[in-house]
Residue, then its C-alpha position, 0 to 999 in steps of 0.5 A: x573441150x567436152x559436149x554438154x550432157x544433151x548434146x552427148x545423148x543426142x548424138x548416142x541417138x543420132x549415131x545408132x539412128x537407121x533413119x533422121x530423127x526429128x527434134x521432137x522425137x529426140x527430146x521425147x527420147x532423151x527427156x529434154x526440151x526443145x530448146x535443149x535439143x536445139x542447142x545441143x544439135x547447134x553444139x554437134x554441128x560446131x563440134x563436128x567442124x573439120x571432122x570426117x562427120x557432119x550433122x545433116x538436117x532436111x527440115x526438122x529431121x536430123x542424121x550423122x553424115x560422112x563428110x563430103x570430103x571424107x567420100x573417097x574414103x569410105x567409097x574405097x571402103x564400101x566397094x563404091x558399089x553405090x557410087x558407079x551408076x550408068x548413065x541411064x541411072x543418072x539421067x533417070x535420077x536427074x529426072x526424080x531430083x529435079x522434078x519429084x514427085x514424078x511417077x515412071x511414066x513422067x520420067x519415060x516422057x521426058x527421057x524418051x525410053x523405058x525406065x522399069x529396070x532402071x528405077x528399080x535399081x535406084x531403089x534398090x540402091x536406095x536413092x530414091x524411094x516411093x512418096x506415095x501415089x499420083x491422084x490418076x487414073x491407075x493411081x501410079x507410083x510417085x517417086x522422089x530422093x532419100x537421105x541416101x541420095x544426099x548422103x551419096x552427092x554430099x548435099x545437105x539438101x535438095x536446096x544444093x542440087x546445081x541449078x538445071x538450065x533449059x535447052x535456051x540455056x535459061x535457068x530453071x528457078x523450080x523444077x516443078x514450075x510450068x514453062x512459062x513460070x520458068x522463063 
């Protein structure tokens, strides 16, 4: 089985792509419409089945993964220097998955300790990144998780992330959501 013309150059796009692609900006590259590049991206996510490759998709931006499964692989493969995180990392990175945007200060709060050192080694490692900047006073820095983030925890999207239960062991619908929205 061959893919069609389209889907092939979208993939040639997608696989040398640093960051996801939208739809639109893959027909305005490759000279198609919107519904040809719909087609073709519903054509790689078939063709890519029980592969080591996966078609991942936040919203309308598009990106080549590694297939969950395959992980073990290529962490042999890259050192896995991305996958070994500290606890303190994988509180903190909870913290920005589950309730981001979230400044430093919001994440202190709610892990009780001093978080520079640790946001800047997620960031570093690219599983979180800014999101721009709180409306407060002093304007901080609001943080939330990237491609990477996903790519690294084999989800398609945030909508994956396991369900967070409160102390009460009630669960926690959005992580934004008051107390009482919560319950």
């Amino acid at each position: 089985m061959t893919r069609s013309v389209i889907a092939a150059a979208v993939e040639a796009v997608l696989f040398v792509a640093e960051k996801p692609v939208s739809r639109s900006e893959l027909a305005k590259t490759i000279g198609a419409g919107g519904k040809a590049v719909t087609d073709a991206l519903a054509e790689l996510e078939q063709w890519y089945r029980g592969t080591g490759l996966r078609l991942q998709h936040e919203g309308d931006d598009w990106q080549i993964v590694t297939a969950p499964e395959q992980a073990p692989f290529v962490a042999t493969y890259l050192g896995a220097d991305r996958l070994r995180l500290s606890s303190a990392a994988l509180e903190t990175l909870a913290v920005v998955a589950y309730r981001q945007p979230v400044t430093r200060a919001e994440v202190e709060s709610i892990r009780g300790v001093n978080c520079d050192q640790t946001i800047y080694t997620l960031a570093s490692r690219r599983l979180i990144e800014e999101r721009g900047r709180k409306e407060a006073p002093g304007r901080p820095i609001l943080y939330g998780t990237t491609w990477e983030f996903l790519e690294c925890f084999g989800l398609q999207s945030l909508d994956e992330l396991p369900r967070a239960l409160s102390p009460e062991g009630l669960v926690l619908e959005a992580a934004g959501a008051t107390p009482a929205e919560r319950t």
